[in-house]
VOSE-573116 format. One line per 8 residues: their letters; for each residue x, y, z of N, C-alpha, C, O. Coordinates in steps of 0.001 Angstrom, whole numbers. Layout:
REM residues N
a	X/Y/Z/X/Y/Z/X/Y/Z/X/Y/Z | ...;
//
This chain:
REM residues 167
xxxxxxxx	-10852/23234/27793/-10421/23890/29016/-11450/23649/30108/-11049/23406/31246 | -12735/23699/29840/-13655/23394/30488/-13862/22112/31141/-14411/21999/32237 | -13361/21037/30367/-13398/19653/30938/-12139/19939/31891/-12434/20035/33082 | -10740/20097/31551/-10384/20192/31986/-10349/20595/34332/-10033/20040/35384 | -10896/21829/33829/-11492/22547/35104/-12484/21384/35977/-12249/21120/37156 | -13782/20655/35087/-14458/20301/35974/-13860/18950/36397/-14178/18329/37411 | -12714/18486/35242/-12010/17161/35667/-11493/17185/37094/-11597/16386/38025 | -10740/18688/36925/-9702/18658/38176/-10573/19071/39206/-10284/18514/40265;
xxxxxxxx	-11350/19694/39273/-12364/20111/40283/-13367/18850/41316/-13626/18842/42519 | -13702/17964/40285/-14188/16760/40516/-12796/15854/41415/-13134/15274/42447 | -11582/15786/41068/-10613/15451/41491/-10088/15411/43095/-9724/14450/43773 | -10232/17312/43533/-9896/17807/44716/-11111/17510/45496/-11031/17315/46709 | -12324/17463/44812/-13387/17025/45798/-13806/15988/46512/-14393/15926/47593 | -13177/14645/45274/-12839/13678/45894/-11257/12889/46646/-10982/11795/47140 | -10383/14418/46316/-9734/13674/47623/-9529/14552/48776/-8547/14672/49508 | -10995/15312/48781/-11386/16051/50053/-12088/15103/50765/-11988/15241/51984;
xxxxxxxx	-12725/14244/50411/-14252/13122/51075/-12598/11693/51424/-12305/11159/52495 | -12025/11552/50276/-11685/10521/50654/-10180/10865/51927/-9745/9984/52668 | -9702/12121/51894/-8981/12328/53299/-9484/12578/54366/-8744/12632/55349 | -10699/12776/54486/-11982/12983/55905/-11789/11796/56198/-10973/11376/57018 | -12695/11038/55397/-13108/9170/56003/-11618/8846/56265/-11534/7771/56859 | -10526/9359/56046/-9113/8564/56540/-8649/9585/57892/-7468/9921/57982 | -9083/9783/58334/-8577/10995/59389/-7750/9864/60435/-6746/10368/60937 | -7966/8664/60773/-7363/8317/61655/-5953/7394/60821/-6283/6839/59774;
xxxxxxxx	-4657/7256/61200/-3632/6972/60874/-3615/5582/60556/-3787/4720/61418 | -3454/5379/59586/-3386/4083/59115/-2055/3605/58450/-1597/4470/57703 | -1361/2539/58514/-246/2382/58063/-489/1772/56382/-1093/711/56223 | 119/2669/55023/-352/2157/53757/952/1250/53364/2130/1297/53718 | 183/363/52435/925/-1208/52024/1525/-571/50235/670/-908/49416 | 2369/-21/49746/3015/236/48600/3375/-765/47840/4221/-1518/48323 | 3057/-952/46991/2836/-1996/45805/4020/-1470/44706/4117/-333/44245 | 4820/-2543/44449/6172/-2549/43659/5344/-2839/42397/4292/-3477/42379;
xxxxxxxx	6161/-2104/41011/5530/-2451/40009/6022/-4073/39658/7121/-4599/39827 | 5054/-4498/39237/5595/-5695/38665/7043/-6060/37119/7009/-5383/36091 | 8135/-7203/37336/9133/-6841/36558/8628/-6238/35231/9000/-5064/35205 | 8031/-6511/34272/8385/-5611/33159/7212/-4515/33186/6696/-4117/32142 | 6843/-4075/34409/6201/-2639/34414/6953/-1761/34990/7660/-2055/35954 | 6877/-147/34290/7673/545/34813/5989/1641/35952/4763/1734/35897 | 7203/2199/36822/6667/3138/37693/6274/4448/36900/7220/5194/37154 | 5413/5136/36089/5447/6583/35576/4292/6975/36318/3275/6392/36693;
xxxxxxxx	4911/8564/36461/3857/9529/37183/3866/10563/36314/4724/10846/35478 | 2362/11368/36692/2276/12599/35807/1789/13553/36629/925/13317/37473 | 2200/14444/36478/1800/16080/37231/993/16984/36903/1438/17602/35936 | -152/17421/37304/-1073/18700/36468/-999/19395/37446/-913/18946/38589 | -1027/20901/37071/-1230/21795/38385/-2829/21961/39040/-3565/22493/38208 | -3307/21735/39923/-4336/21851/40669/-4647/23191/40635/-3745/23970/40331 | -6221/23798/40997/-6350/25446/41179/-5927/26174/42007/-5811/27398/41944 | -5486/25001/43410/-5033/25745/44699/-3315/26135/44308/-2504/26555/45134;
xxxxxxxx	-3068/25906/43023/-1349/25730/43221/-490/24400/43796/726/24261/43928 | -1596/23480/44087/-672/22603/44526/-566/21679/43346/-1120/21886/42267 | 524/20183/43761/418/19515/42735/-295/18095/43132/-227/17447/44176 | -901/17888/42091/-1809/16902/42151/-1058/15695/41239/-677/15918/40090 | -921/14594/41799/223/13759/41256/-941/12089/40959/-1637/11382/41687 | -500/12115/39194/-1807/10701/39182/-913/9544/38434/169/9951/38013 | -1167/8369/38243/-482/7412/37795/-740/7404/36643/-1862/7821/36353 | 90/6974/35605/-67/7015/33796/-600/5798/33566/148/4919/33995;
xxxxxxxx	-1810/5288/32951/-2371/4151/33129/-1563/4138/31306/-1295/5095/30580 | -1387/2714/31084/-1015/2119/29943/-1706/646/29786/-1548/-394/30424 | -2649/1030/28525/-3287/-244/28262/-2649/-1140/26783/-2063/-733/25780 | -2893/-1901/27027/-2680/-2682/25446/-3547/-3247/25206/-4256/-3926/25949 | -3674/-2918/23370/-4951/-3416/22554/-4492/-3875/21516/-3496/-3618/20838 | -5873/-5071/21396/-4836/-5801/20046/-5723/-5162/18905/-6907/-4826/18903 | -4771/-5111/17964/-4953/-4774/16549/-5243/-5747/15642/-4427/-6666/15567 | -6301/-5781/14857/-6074/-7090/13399/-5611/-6305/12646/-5658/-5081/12769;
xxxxxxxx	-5040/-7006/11654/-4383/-6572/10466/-5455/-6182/9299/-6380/-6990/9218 | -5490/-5343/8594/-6594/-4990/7476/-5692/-6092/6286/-4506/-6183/5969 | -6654/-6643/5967/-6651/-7341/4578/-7417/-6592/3395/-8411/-5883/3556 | -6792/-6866/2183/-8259/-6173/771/-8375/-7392/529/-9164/-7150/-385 | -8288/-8874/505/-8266/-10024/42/-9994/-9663/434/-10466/-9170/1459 | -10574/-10064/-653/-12485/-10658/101/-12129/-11877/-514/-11472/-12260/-1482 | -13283/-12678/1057/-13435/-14135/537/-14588/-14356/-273/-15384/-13457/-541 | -14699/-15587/-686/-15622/-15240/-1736/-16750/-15719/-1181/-16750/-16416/-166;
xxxxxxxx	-17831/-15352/-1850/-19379/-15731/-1265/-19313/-16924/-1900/-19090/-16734/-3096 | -19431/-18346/-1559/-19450/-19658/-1641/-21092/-20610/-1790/-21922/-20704/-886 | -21185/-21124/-2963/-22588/-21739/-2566/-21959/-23119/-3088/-20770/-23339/-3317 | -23037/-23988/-3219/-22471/-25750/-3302/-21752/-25383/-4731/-20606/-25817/-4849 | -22250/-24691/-5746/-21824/-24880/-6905/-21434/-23337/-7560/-21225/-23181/-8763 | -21372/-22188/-6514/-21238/-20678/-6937/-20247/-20238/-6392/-19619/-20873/-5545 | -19901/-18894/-6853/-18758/-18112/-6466/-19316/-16458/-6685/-20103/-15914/-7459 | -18720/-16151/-5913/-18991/-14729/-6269/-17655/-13990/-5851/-17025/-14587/-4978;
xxxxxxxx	-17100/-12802/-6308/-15852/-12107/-5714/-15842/-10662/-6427/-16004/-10392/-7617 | -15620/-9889/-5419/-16078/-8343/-6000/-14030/-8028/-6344/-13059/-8401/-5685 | -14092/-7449/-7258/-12912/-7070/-7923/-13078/-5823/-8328/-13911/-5407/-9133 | -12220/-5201/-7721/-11956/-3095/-8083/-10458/-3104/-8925/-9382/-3630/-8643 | -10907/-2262/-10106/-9493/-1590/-10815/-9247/-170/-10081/-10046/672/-9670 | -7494/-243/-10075/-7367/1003/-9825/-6317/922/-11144/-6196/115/-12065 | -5578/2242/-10744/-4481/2821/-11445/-3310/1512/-11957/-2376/1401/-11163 | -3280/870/-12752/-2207/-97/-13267/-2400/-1423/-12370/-1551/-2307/-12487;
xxxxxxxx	-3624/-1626/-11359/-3510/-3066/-10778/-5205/-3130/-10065/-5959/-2250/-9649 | -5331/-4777/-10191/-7080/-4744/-9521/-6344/-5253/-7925/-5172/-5534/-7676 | -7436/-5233/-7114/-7297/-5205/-5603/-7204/-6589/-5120/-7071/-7007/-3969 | -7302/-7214/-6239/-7793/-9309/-6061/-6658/-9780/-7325/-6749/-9658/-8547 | -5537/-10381/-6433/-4899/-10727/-7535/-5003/-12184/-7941/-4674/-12516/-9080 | -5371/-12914/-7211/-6162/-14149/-7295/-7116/-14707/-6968/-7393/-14612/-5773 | -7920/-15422/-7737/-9532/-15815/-7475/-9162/-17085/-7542/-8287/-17414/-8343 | -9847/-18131/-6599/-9425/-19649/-6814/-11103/-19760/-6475/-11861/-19052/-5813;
xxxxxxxx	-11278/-20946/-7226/-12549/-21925/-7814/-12122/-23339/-8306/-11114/-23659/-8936 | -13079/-24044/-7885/-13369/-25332/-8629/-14272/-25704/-9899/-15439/-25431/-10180 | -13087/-26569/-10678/-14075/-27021/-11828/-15618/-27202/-11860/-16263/-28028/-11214 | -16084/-26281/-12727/-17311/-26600/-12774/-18666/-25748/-12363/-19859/-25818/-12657 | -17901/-24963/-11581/-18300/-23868/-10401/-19131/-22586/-11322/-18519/-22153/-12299 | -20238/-22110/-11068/-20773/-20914/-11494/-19827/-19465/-11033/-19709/-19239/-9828 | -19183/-18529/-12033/-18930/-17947/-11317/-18685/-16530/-11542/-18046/-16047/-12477 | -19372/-15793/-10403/-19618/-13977/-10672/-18438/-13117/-10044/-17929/-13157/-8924;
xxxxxxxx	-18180/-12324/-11161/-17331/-11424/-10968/-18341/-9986/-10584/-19196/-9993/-11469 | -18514/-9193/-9978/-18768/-7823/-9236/-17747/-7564/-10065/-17148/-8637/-10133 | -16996/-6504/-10973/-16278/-5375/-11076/-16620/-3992/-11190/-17531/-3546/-11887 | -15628/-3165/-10273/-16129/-2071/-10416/-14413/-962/-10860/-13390/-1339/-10288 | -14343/-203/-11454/-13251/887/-11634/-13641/1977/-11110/-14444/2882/-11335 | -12489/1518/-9964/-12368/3093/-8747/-11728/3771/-9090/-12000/4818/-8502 | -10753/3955/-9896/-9910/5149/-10747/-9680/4473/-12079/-9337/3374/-12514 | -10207/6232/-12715/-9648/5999/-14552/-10254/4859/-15258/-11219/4430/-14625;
xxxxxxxx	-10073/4359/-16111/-11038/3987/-16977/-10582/2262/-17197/-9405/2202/-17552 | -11105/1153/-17093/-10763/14/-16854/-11939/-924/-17392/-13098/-542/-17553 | -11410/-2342/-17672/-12124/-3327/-17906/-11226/-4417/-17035/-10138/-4346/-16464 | -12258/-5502/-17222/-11618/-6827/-16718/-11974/-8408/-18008/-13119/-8784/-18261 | -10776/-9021/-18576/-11074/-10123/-19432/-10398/-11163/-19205/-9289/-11159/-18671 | -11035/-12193/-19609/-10529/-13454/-19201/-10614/-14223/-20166/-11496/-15080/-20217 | -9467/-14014/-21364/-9523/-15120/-22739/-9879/-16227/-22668/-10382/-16367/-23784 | -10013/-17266/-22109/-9898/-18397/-21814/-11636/-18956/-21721/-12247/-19908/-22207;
xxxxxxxx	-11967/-17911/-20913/-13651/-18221/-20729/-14308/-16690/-21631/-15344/-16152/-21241 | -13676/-16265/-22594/-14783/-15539/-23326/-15481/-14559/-22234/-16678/-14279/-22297 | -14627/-14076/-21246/-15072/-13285/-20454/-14709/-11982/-20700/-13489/-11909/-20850 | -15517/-10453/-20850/-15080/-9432/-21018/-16175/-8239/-20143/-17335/-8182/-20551 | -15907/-7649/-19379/-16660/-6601/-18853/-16462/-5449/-19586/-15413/-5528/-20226 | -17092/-4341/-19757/-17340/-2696/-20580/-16449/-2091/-19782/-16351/-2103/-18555 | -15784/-1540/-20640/-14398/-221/-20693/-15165/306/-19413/-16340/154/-19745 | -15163/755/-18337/-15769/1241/-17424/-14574/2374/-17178/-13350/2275/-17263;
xxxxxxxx	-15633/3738/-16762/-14878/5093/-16113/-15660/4892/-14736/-16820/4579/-14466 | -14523/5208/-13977/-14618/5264/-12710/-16022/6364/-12118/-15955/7501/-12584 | -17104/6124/-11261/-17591/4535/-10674/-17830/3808/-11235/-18545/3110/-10515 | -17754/3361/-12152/-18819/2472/-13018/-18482/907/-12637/-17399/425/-12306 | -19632/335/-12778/-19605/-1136/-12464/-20223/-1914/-13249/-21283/-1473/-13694 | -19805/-3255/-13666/-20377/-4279/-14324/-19737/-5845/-13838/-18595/-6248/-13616 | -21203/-6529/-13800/-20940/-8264/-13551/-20869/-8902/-14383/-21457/-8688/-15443 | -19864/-10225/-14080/-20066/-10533/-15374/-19992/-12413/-14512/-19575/-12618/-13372;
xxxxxxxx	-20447/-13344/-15346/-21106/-15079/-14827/-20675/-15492/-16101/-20843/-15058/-17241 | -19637/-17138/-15249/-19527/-17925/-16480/-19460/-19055/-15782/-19513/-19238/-14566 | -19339/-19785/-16658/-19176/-21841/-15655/-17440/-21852/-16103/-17100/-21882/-17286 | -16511/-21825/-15038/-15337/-22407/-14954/-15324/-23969/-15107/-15159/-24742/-14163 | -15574/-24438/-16778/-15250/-25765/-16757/-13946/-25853/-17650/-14052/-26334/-18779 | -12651/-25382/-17164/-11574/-25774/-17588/-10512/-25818/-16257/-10556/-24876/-15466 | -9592/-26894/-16041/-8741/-26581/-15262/-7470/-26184/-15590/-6979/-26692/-16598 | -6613/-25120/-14751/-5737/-24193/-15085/-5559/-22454/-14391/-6343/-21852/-13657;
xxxxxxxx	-4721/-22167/-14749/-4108/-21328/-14219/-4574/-20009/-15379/-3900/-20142/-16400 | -5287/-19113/-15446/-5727/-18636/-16454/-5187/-16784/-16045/-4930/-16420/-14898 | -5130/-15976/-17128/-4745/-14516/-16206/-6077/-13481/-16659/-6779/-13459/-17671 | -6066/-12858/-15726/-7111/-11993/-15829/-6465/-10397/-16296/-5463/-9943/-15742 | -6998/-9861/-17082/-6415/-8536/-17186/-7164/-7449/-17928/-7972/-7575/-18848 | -6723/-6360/-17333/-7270/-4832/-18248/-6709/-4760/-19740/-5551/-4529/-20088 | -7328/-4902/-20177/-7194/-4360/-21897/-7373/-2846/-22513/-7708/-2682/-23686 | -7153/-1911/-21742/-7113/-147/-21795/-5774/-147/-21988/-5011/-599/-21134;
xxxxxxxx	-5315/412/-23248/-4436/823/-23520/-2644/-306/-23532/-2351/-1280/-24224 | -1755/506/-22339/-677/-643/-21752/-1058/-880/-20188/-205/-712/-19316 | -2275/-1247/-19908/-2463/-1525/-18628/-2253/-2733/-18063/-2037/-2867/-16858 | -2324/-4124/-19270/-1984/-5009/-19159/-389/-5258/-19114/-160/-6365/-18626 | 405/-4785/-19361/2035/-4509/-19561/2290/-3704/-18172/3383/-4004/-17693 | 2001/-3330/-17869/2219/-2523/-16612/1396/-2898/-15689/660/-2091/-15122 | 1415/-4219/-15408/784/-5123/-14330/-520/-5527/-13797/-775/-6367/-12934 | -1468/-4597/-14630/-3120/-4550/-14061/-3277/-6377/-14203/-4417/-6656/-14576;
xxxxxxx	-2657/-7254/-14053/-3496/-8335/-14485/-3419/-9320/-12742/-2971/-8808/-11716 | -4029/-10905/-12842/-3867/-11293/-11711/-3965/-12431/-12361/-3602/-12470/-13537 | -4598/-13848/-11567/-4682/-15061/-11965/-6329/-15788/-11249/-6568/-15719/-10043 | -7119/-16320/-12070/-7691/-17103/-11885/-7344/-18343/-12130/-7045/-18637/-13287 | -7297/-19630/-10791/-7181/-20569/-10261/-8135/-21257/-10729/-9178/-20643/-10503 | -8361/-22363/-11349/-9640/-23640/-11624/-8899/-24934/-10988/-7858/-25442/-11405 | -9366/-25181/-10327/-8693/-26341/-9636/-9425/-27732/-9664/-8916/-28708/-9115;
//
């Protein structure tokens, strides 16, 4: 309420200074909105009772889109990619790498109790309860399409899994 008051107060004061310096008659030039702008006005009541009439400013801002995809930390011959379990699915449903490539998994289980394995490369992280985290490094020297998945219970049957890419 307070801003308010000193908003509008600040308001009448300046278009007390700025109707002085105009005291002599000047003819004003009215500006058409341009085609796809519309004309809107807005009304607040002033303290004197009168109405104080201001233009509705409308801006546009651009938005990016939120992604959960992370890219991966890349070295000549490394990989790195952080992977979260939740409830029946991890947040990375595909990891792509090249033959040959060193490469670290970050996992962590943000809900309920989860692992991450990868038959293929003898990969297995610890049953983890949420926070818990474990890394796990192997050399991707096979090419193929391999699946990654939770082994808790039917978590794998009910979709927790994704695909690692060796290309």
């Amino acid at each position: 309420m307070n801003k308010y008051v000193v908003s509008l107060g600040g308001m009448v004061v300046a278009l007390v200074i700025v109707g002085a310096g105009c005291a002599s008659p000047v003819a004003e030039k009215t500006e058409a909105p341009e085609a796809n702008e519309e004309a809107v006005e807005t009304t607040m009541p002033a303290l004197d009772d009168a109405t104080v009439v201001l233009p509705e400013v409308q801006a546009e801002a651009q938005v990016e889109p939120i992604t959960t995809e992370q890219p991966a930390v890349v070295a000549e011959n490394a990989a790195t990619f952080d992977v979260s379990g939740v409830n029946f699915a991890f947040d990375l449903k595909e990891i792509k790498v090249k033959k040959g490539q060193t490469i670290t998994i970050n996992f962590k289980s943000d809900m309920g109790f989860h692992d991450l394995v990868i038959d293929e490369f003898n990969v297995r992280t610890p049953q983890l309860k949420d926070p818990g985290t474990a890394n796990v490094t192997f050399v991707a020297d096979k090419v193929g399409t391999f699946e990654y998945y939770c082994s808790v219970g039917q978590h794998r049957v009910n979709g927790m899994v994704g695909n690692l890419i060796v290309e």
